[in-house]
C-alpha atoms as one frame of an Amber mdcrd trajectory, in Angstrom:
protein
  53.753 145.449 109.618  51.592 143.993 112.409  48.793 142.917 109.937  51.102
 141.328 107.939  52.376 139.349 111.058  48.896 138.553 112.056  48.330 137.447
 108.159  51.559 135.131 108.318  50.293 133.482 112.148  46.703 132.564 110.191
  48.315 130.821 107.321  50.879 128.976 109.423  48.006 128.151 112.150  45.630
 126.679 109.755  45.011 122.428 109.429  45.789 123.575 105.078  48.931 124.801
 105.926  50.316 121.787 108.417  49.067 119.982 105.833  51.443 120.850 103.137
  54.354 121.511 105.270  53.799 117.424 106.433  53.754 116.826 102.237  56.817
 118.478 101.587  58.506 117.170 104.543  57.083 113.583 102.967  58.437 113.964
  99.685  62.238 115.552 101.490  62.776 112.641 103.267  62.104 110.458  99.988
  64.227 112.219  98.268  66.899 111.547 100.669  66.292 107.846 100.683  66.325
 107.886  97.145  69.810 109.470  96.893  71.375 107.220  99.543  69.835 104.184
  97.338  71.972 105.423  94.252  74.741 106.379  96.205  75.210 102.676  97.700
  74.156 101.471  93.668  76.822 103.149  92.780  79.678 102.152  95.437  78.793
  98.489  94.104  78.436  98.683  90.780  82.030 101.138  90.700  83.602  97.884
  92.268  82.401  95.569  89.739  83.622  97.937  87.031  87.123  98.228  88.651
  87.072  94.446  89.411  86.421  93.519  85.754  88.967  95.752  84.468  91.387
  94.381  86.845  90.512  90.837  86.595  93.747  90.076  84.325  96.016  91.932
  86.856  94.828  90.490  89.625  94.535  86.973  88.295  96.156  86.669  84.523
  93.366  84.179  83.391  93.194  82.834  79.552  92.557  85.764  77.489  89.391
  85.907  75.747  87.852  83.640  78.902  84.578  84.590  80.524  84.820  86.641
  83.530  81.818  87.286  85.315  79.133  84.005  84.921  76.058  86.389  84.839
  74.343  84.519  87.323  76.705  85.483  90.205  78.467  88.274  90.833  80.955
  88.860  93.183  80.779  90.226  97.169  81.893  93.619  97.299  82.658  93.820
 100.704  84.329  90.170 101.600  84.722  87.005 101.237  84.402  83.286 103.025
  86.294  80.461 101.861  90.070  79.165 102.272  93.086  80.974 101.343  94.986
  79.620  98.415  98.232  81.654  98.092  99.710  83.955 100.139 102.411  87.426
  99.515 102.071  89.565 102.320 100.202  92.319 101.904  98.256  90.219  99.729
  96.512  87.004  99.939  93.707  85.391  97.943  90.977  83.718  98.860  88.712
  81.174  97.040  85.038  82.439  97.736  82.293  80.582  96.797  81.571  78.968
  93.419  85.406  78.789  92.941  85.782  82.645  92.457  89.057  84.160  93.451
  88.864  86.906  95.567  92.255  89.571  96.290  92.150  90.427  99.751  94.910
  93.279 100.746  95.985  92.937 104.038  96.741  96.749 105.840  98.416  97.938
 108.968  95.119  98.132 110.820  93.531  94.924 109.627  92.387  93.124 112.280
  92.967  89.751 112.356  91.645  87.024 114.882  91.572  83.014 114.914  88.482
  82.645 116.932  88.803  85.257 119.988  93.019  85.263 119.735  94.401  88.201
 117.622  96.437  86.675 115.497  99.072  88.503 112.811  99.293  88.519 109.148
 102.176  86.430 108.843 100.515  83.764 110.762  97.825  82.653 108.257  98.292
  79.599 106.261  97.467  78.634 102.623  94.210  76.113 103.269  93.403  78.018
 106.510  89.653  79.025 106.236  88.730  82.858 106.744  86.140  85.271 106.274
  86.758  88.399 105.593  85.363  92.119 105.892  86.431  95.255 103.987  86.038
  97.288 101.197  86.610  97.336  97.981  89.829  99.513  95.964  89.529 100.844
  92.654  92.181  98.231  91.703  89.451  95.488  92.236  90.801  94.389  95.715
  89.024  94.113  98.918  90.888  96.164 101.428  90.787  93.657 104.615  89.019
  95.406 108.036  88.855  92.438 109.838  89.429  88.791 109.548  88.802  85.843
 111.373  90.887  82.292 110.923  88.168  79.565 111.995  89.056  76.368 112.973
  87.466  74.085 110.348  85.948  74.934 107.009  82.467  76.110 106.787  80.684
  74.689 103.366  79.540  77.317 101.039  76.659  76.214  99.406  77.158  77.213
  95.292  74.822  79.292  93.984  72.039  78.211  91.527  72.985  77.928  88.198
  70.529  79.201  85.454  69.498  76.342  82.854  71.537  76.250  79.867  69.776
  75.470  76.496
């Protein structure tokens, strides 16, 4: 037994042996990166999925319309632009580019116009929010914290791909 404990303290002392223990620790912690990379992939691209499928619930556009322009997908996780109706929980936002955003309003939303809390009922149809939260499987963003500011902040469109 002791020779084989002497054997076992030689392989583990030796510069080979640290060697491939660093490797494998290497290639562990890529692997773990790698996983949280498709993990977060996969939170987004669920919420576009549910989003799309929801689109007509949440909005009832024309049928047969585009929904997505391919060049611009939505936020998943907010939204910045001026409210444009309001029914408590709910409220919807226009983001930028004109895209309509349902924001759900919960019982431990945080809501703020500048530094004052502020509550639900308070906000305004043209008042100008952003907005932080997560997305629902019903294509909403659930609303973690909003602030009302005091004048609207432009949001630059995004680039439109040439047509031909």
């Amino acid at each position: 037994m002791k020779k084989i404990y002497e054997d076992l303290k030689k392989v583990f002392e030796s510069k080979t042996a640290f060697r491939i223990l660093i490797g494998i620790g290497i290639v562990i912690v890529a692997l773990l990166i790698f996983s949280l990379g498709i993990i977060v992939g996969f939170h987004k691209v669920s919420f576009e999925r549910d989003w799309g499928e929801n689109y007509e619930h949440n909005f009832s556009p024309k049928p047969n319309g585009p929904i997505f322009n391919p060049n611009n997908f939505p936020n998943a996780d907010g939204a910045i632009g001026k409210i444009i109706k309001i029914t408590l929980p709910t409220i919807i936002v226009e983001d930028k580019n004109n895209t309509e955003k349902v924001i759900l309003l919960k019982t431990d939303t945080q809501i703020q116009k500048m530094k004052t809390p502020v509550a639900g009922s308070d906000l305004k149809i043209d008042d100008f929010v952003v907005v932080i939260g997560s997305p629902n499987a019903q294509g909403q963003i659930e609303a973690k914290f909003i602030r009302v500011m005091p004048f609207g902040i432009p949001v630059a469109p995004t680039p439109q791909a040439p047509t031909k």
